[in-house]
C-alpha positions as CSV (number, residue, x, y, z in Angstrom):
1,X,43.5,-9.2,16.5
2,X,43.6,-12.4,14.6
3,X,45.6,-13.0,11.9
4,X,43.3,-16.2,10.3
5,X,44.8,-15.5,6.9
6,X,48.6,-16.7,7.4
7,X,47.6,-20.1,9.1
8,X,49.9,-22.6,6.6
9,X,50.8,-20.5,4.0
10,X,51.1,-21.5,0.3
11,X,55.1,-21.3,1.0
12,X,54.0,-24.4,3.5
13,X,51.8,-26.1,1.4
14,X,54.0,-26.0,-1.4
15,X,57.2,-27.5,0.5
16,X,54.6,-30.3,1.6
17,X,53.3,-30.9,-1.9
18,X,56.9,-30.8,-3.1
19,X,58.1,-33.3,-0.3
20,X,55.1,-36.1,-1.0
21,X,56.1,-35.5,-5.2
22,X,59.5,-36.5,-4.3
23,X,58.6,-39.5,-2.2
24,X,56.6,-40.4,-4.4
25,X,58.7,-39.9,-7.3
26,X,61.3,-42.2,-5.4
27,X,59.2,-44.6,-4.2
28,X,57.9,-45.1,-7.8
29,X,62.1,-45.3,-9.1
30,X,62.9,-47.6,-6.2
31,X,59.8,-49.8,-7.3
32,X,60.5,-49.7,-11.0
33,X,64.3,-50.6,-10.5
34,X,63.6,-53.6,-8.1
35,X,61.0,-54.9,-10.3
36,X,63.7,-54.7,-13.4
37,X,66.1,-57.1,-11.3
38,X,63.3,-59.8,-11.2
39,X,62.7,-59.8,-14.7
């Protein structure tokens, strides 16, 4: 028997979506903070 419904999991895709909000929460900080030492 197949068990299609547990393929990724919402635990999965919420550790994913949580990772690339982090990333790009960083990303956007590290951006922001160089661009404040140039001006």
């Amino acid at each position: 028997m197949r068990r299609g419904k547990e393929l990724p999991g919402p635990r999965a895709l919420g550790m994913a979506s949580s990772f690339l909000v982090v990333a790009a929460s960083s990303h956007a900080v590290w951006r922001t903070r160089h661009l404040g030492h140039h001006y």
